[in-house]
N, C-alpha and C positions, 0 to 999 in steps of 0.2 A: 578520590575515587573517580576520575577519568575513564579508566578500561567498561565500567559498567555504564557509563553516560554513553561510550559508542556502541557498543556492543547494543546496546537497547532501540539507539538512532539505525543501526543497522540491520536491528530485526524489525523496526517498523517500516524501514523503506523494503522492505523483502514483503513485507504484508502490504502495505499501500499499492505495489507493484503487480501483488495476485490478485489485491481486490479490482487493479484495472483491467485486468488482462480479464479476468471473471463477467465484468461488466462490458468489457465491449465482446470475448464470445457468443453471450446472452443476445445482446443488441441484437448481431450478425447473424443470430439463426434463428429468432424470434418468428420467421413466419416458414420456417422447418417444421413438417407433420411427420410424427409428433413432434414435440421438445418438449423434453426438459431442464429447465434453464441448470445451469452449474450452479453452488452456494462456494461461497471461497473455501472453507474447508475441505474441499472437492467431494462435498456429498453431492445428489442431484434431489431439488425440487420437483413438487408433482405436476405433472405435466400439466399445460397450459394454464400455471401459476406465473408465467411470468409479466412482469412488471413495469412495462418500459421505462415511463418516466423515474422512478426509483433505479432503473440501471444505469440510462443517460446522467442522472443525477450525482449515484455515489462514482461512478467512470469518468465525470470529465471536471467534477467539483471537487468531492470528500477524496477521493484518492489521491490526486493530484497535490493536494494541498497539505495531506497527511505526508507522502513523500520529501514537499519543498523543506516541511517544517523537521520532519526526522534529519534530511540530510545541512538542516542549517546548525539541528544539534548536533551530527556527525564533527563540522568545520568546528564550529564552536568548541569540539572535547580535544579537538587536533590542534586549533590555538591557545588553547589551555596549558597541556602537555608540552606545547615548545616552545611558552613563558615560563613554565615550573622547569625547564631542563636550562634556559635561560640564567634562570636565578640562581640554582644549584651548579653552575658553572662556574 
């Protein structure tokens, strides 16, 4: 089952990627009157809920690191696939 190990690595780096792009628009407009901050599902928060340390946080730690680790499962399911095509040759 390979196709659903990438397919899953490559919907989490599609999520890892919104939730940064979320977190540093938030940052960048944090002292815009009003705001209210984005949530990654593209609803909006109420205004002047936002959060900085928890933005800086999940934008330059949790995202990052959720990305590195989906796209190490991506290579991983691709080195897989061309040991299995390997053997069956």
């Amino acid at each position: 089952m390979i196709a659903p190990a990438a397919t899953s690595a490559a919907l989490g780096m599609r999520d890892a990627a919104t939730r940064f792009d979320t977190a540093a628009h938030n940052v960048a407009n944090v002292s815009t009157t009003p705001f209210a901050p984005l949530r990654p599902d593209a609803s909006r928060g109420a205004e002047g809920t936002n959060d900085v340390a928890a933005e800086l946080v999940g934008g330059t730690i949790l995202a990052p690191a959720a990305y590195s680790a989906n796209a190490t499962m991506a290579r991983v399911a691709d080195e897989t696939r061309g040991a299995l095509l390997d053997v069956l040759a």
